[in-house]
Each structure stands twice: as structure tokens, then as C-alpha cells.
C-alpha positions in Angstrom: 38.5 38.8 -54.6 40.4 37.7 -51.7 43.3 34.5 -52.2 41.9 31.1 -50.6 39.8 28.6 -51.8 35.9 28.9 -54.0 33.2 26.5 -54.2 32.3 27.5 -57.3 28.4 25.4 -58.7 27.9 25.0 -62.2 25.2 24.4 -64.2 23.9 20.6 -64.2 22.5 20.9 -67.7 21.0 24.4 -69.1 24.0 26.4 -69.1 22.0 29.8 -68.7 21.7 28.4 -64.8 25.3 29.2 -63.7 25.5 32.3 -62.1 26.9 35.9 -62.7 29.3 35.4 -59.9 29.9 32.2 -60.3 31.5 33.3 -64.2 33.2 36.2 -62.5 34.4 33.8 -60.3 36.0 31.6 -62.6 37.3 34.6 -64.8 39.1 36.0 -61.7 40.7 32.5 -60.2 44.5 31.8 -61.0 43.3 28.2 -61.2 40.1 26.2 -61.9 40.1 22.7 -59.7 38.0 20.2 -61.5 37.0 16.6 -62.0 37.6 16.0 -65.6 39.1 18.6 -67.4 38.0 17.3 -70.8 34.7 18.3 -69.6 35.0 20.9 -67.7 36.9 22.3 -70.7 33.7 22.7 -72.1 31.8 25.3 -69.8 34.8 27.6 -69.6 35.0 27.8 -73.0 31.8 28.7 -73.7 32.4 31.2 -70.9 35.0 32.4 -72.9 37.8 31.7 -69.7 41.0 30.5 -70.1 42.3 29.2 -66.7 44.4 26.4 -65.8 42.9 23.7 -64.8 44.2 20.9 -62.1 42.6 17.2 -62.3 41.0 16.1 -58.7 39.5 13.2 -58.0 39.5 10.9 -54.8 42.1 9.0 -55.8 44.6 12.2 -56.2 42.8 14.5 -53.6 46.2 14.4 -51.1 48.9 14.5 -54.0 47.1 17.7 -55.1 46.9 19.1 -51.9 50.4 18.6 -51.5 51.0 19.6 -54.8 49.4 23.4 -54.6 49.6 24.0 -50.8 52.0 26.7 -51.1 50.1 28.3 -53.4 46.6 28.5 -51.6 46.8 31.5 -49.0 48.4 33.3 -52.2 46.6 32.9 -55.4 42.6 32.2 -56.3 41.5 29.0 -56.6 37.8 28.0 -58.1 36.7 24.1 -57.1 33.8 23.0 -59.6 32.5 19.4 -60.1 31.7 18.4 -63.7 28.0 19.2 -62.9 26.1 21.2 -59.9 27.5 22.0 -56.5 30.7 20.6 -55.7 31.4 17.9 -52.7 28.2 16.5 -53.2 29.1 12.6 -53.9 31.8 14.5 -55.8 35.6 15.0 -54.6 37.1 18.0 -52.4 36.1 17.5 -49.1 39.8 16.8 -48.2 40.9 19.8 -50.1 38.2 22.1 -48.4 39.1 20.4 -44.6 43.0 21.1 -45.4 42.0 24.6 -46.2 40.0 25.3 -42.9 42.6 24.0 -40.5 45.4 25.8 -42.6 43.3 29.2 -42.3 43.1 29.4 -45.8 40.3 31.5 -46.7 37.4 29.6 -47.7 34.3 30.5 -49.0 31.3 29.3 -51.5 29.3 30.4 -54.6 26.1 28.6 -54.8 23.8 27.1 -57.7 22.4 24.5 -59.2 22.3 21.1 -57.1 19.9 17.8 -58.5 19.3 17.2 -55.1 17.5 20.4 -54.3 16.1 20.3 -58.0 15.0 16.6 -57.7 13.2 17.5 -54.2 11.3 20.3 -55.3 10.4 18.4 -58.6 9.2 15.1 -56.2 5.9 16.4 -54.5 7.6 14.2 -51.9 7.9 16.2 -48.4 11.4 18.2 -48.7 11.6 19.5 -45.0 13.7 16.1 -43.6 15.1 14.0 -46.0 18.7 11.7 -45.9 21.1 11.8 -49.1 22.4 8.6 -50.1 25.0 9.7 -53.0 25.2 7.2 -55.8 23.2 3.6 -55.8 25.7 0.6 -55.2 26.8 -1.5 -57.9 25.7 -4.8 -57.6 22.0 -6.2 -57.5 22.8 -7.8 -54.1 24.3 -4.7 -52.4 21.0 -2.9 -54.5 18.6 -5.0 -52.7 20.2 -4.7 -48.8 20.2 -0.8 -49.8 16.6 -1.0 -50.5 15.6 -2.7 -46.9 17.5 -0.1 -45.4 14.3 2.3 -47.1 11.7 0.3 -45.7 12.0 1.5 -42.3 13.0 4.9 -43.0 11.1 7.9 -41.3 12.5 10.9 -43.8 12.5 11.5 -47.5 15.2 9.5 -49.1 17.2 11.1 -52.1 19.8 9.0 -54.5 21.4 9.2 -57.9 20.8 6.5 -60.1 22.7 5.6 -63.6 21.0 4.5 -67.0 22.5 1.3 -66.3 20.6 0.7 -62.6 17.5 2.3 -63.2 15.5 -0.3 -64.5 17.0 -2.9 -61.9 16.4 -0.3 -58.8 12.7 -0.2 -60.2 11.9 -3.5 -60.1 13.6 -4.4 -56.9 11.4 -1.2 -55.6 8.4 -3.0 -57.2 9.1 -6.0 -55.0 10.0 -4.4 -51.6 8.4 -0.6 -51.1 5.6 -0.8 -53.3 3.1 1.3 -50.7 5.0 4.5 -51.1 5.2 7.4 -53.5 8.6 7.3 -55.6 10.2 10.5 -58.3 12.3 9.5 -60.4 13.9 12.7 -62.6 15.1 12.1 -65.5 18.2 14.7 -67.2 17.3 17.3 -64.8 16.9 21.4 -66.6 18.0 19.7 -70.0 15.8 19.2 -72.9 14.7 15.6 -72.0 14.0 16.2 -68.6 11.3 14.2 -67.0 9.6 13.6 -63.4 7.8 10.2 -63.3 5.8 10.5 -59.8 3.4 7.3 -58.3 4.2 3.9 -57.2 6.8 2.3 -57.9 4.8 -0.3 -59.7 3.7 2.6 -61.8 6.7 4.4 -62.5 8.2 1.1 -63.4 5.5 0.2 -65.8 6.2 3.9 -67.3 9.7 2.7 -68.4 8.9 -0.7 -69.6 6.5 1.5 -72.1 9.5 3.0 -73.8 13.5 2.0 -73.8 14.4 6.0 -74.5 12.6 6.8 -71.1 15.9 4.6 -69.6 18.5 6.7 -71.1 20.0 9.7 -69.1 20.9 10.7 -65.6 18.7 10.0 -62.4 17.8 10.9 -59.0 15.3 9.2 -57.7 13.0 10.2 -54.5 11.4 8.1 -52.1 8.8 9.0 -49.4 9.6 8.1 -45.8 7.9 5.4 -44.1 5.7 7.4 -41.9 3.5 5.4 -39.5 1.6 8.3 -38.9 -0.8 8.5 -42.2 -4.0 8.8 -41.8 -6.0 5.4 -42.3 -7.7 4.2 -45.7 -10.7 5.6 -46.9 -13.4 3.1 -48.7 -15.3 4.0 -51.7 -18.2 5.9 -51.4 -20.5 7.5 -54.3 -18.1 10.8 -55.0 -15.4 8.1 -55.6 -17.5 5.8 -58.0 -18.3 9.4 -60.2 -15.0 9.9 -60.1 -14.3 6.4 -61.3 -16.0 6.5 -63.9 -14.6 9.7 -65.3 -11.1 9.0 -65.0 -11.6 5.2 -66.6 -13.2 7.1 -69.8 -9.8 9.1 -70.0 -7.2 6.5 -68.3 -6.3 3.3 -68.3 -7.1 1.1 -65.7 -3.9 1.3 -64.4 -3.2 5.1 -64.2 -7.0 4.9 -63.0 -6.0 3.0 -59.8 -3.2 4.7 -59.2 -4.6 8.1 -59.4 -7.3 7.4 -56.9 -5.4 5.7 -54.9 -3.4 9.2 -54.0 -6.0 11.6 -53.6 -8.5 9.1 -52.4 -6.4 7.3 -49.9 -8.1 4.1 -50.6 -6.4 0.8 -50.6 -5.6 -0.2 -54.3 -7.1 -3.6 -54.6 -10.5 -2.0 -53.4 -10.4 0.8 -56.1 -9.2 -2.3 -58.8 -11.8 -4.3 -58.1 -14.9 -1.4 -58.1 -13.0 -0.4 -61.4 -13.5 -3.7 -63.0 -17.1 -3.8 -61.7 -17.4 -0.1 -63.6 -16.0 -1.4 -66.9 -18.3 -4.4 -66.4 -21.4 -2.3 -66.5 -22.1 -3.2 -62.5 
């Protein structure tokens, strides 16, 4: 291993994700560059490593720089975040732009990432989409955030805490409720959950249990694409299938399902529902 600087991804849940070079990595490094050593404490131990391990976070990004700048084009240094790939909404940037212009050798061991996971988990088209990092923190700065969605083109892609989900959901409820939303939930861990539909629907999926609240999110929201192809209206194959889903489903999950492979407006499927359960 050469002396400089690696971007070293760690596991954001099931530890059998990190890599084989990613541990020979760490194993190798003079010192490990982390978020919260406490935690990071953790994986190296169970890796059975024992590095040093130097605190970074953006409020100490230039004092550590200045602290170990000597020591960069001679000695290994691993940077890991406390969960996935670092830099993403995650400190080091500085460290990793002092490095470049200094010539110090620079290079990156890849792996998990809940963005990557989150988009492949979404069924929400992956090939353009923005990230947005974390979700403000106040329900006003929540809601302008949201408006911004409304007219976007491209997949959007954000982390959400336990604390915000149930507020971003209704406020999604109220302003983007004609697009298809993912919210994953604890990501490769043993809880982990993808609620996919409306976000009406994933909304009243949380109301239905206060557990399904608890945990780490990243929630996925289709672009706004003007292009889609108009709205279908019900025909006889649609009515069959109607009638088969309500025997299984709720009225609710009935609508909603149809709605996405049938491409028919929801209040038109609701009210030929009804009409079903009616006996019309």
C-alpha cells in the first residue's frame, strides 16, 4: 500500500457487507479518520484492528488537517464515516481537496452506500436522479423543500430521521400526492423495509403501526415528468381485476394498486370500486 490518503466504505448495517479490501485496508493504515470514534470503535473491533483513530467532523475538518499534514505523503491513512461511503452528507471533503492539491496520493475503496441501495430498492427510475443529503429541520424549511420537488424533472433522493418521517409524509400527502414515493426503512439490517405507492399510501402504512416510525430513512421520490402517457379509463379487464383484488385488499390498497399498473385516475377507480362492493 502506498502512503496518502483512503476512502475506505463501511458497512451501513449487515457487517458481512464491508469488503475484503476494505478490512485489509483498515488493518494496513497507520491511522483510521472517523466521525465518532465511540462508534466506529465498534466495527474495528469486531475486525479485530487496533488503529488509532482521529475524530473529524465539519466543525474540526481544518484543525485536523493542520494537525496531520505532515504526516499524510508519509504514513496510511483510512477515512470512514460511521456508516456507508464516506463524503456523502458526511465530513472529508476538505480533507480529500487538501490532499489533491498537496499531491498526496489519494485513492478510494468502495461499498455500501443507502443511496445506491435505496435507488435500486425504489422501482423509481435510477438513471438521473439529484441527492439532497439530510431533510431540514424545521416544518417551515420542510415544506419550501418539498415545493422545490414539485417541479422536478429527475428522481429525488434524501435521508430522513425517525423524528421527520411522519411530518415529511404528511406534508408529501398535501403537496406531491400524484407521484410514486420509497421510503426505506434500516436499510440491509434486520428491520429493513421499502414502503413503495403514494404518498397518501405510504403515509397511511405508518399511521397503522408506531414501530414502522422507528429507524433510519431514505426516502425516494419520482420526478415530475410531463411526459407520461395519459390516463386510461376502466374498461371490462379492469372491472375483473377489480373485483379480484377487492376480495384480497382493502379498498385502499385496491385503488392504489390499480391505479399503478392501470394508469387510471384514482377517483375513477374509487368510485367503480364502491359500485363493485355495492353489488352494481
Amino acid at each position: 500500500m502506498k502512503n496518502g490518503l483512503y476512502i475506505v466504505s463501511t458497512p451501513i448495517g449487515n457487517l458481512g457487507d464491508i469488503s475484503p479490501r476494505a478490512i485489509e485496508t483498515l488493518k494496513k493504515s497507520d491511522f483510521i479518520i472517523c466521525e465518532n470514534p465511540k462508534h466506529s470503535l465498534k466495527l474495528i473491533s469486531k475486525l479485530a484492528i487496533k488503529k488509532k483513530l482521529i475524530s473529524l467532523h465539519d466543525y474540526n475538518e481544518e484543525a485536523v488537517i493542520e494537525k496531520i499534514r505532515k504526516q499524510l505523503e508519509n504514513k496510511k491513512f483510512s477515512l470512514i464515516s460511521d456508516a456507508g461511503s464516506p463524503l456523502i452528507s458526511d465530513p472529508g471533503y476538505k480533507l480529500v481537496k487538501y490532499c489533491i492539491n498537496k499531491g498526496v496520493y489519494v485513492t478510494v475503496v468502495p461499498g455500501a452506500s443507502s443511496v445506491t441501495s435505496a435507488l435500486q430498492l425504489s422501482s423509481i427510475p435510477s438513471n438521473k436522479y439529484t441527492f439532497h443529503g439530510f431533510l431540514p429541520k424545521t416544518k417551515k424549511s420542510i415544506i419550501d423543500f418539498v415545493d422545490t420537488l414539485k417541479d422536478a424533472k429527475t428522481t429525488s433522493v434524501f435521508f430522513v430521521s425517525k423524528h421527520k418521517i411522519l411530518l415529511l409524509l404528511e406534508i408529501l400527502t398535501s403537496k406531491i400526492s400524484d407521484r410514486k414515493i420509497a421510503v426505506c426503512k434500516e436499510i440491509t439490517k434486520i428491520n429493513e423495509r421499502v414502503f413503495i405507492g403514494s404518498s397518501n399510501f405510504v403515509f397511511e402504512e405508518f399511521k397503522k403501526n408506531t414501530k414502522n416510525s422507528l429507524g433510519e430513512f431514505v426516502v425516494v421520490i419520482e420526478g415530475n415528468d410531463n411526459q407520461k402517457k395519459p390516463l386510461k379509463t376502466i374498461n371490462a379487464e379492469i372491472i375483473d381485476i377489480l373485483k379480484k383484488l377487492l376480495n384480497k385488499f382493502s379498498l385502499t390498497d385496491t385503488v392504489e394498486i390499480v391505479h399503478k399498473i392501470g394508469n387510471i385516475g384514482k377517483k375513477e377507480i374509487y368510485k367503480k370500486s364502491i359500485e363493485i362492493k355495492n353489488g352494481k
